[in-house]
VOPAGU-2260 file (C-alpha; in pm, 1 decimal, decimal comma):
REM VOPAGU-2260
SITE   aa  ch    i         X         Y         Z
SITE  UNK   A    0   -3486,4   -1907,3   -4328,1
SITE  UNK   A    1   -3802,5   -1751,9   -4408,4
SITE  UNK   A    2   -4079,8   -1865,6   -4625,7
SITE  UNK   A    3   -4355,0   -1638,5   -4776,0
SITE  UNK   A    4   -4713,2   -1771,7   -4890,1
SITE  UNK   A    5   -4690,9   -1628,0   -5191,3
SITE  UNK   A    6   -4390,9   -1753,0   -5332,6
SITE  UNK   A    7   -4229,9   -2118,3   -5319,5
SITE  UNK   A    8   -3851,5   -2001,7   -5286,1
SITE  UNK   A    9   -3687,2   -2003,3   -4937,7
SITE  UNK   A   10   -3451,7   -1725,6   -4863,1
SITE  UNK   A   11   -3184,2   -1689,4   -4890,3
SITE  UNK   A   12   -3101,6   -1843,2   -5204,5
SITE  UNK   A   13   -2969,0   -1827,0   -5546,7
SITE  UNK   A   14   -3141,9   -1689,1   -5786,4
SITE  UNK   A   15   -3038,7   -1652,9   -6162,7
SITE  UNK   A   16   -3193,8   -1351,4   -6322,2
SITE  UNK   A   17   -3250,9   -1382,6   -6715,3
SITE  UNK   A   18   -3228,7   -1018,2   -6867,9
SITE  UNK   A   19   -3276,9    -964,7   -7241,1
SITE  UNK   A   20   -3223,7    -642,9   -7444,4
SITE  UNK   A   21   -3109,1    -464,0   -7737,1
SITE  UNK   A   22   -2754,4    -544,6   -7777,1
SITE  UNK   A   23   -2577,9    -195,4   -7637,9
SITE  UNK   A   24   -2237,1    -118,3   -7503,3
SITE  UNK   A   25   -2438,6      32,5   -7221,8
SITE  UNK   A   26   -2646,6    -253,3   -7084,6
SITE  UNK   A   27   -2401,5    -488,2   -6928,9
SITE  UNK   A   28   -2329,3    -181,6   -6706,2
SITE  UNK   A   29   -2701,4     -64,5   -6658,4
SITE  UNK   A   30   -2781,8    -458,1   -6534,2
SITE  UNK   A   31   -2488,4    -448,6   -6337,8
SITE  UNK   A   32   -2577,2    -126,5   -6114,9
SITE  UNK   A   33   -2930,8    -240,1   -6071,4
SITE  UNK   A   34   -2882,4    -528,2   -5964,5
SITE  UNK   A   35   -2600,9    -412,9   -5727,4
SITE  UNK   A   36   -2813,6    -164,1   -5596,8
SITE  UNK   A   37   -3062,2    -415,0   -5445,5
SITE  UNK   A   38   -2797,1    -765,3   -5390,3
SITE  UNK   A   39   -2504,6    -514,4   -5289,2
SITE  UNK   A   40   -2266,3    -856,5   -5261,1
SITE  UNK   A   41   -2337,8    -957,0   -5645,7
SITE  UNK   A   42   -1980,9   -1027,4   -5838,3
SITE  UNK   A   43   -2026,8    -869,8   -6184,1
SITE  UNK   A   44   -1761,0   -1092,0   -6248,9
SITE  UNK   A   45   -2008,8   -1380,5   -6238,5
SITE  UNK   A   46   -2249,3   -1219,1   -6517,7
SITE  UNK   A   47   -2252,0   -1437,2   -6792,1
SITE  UNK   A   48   -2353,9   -1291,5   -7163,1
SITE  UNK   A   49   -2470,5   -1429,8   -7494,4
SITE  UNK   A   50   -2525,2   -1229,5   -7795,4
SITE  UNK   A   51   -2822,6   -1366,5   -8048,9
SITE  UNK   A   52   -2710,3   -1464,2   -8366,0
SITE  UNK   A   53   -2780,6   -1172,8   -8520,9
SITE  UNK   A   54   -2552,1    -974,3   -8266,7
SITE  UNK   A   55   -2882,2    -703,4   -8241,4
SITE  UNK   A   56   -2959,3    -848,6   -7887,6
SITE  UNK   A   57   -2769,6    -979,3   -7547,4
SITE  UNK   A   58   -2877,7   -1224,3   -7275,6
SITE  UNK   A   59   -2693,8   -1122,5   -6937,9
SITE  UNK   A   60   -2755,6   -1399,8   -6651,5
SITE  UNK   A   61   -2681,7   -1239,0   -6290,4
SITE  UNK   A   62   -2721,1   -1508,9   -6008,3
SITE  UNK   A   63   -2798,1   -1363,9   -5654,3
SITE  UNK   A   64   -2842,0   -1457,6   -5343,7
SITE  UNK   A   65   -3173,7   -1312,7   -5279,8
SITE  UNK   A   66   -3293,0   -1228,0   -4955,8
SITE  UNK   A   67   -3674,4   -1211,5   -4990,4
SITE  UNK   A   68   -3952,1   -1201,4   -5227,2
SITE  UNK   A   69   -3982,8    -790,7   -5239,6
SITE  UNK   A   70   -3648,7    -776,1   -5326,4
SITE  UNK   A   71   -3675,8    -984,2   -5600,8
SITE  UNK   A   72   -3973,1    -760,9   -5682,6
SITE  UNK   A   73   -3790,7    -460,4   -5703,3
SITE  UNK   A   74   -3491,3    -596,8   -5890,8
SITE  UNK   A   75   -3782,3    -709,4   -6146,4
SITE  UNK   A   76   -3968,0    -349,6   -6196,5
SITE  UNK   A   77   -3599,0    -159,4   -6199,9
SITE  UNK   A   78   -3480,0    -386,5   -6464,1
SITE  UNK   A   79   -3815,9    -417,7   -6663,4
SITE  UNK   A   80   -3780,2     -16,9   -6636,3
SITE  UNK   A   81   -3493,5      40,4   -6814,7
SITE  UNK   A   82   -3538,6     136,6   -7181,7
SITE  UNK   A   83   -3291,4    -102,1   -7312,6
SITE  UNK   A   84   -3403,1    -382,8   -7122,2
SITE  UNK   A   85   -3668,5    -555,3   -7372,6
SITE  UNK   A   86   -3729,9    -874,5   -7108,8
SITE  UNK   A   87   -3633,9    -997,0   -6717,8
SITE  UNK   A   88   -3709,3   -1343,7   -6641,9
């Protein structure tokens, strides 16, 4: 396992990924390939997804099994990216 001074978590581990944003048809799938594209053995099958009460916005929670702290990083400044992604926790 390996440990990085900057960051608490040892990999690998789960990880659950928070993502907020505008409630689209669009964004399930949009989380879904970013994430892939960096955790490539994520089950979209395990995304879980809450719509506010007012239906205008959806919470999508991906769990990985990250493999290091710049991965993590990049999963972050894809999803934060996205236009319809409003917050990634």
């Amino acid at each position: 396992m390996a440990t990085y001074k900057d960051t608490l978590l040892e990999f690998p581990c789960e990880f659950p990924l928070k993502v907020m944003g505008k409630a689209d048809d669009t964004l399930a799938q949009a989380v879904l390939e970013i994430v892939s594209r960096h955790a490539p053995d994520f089950d979209g099958a395990t995304m879980e997804m809450r719509a506010s009460s007012g239906g205008n916005y959806l919470s999508i929670t991906c769990t990985v099994i990250a493999t290091s702290k710049p991965q993590l990083d990049a999963i972050y400044m894809d999803l934060t990216g996205h236009p319809l992604v409003k917050v990634a926790l």
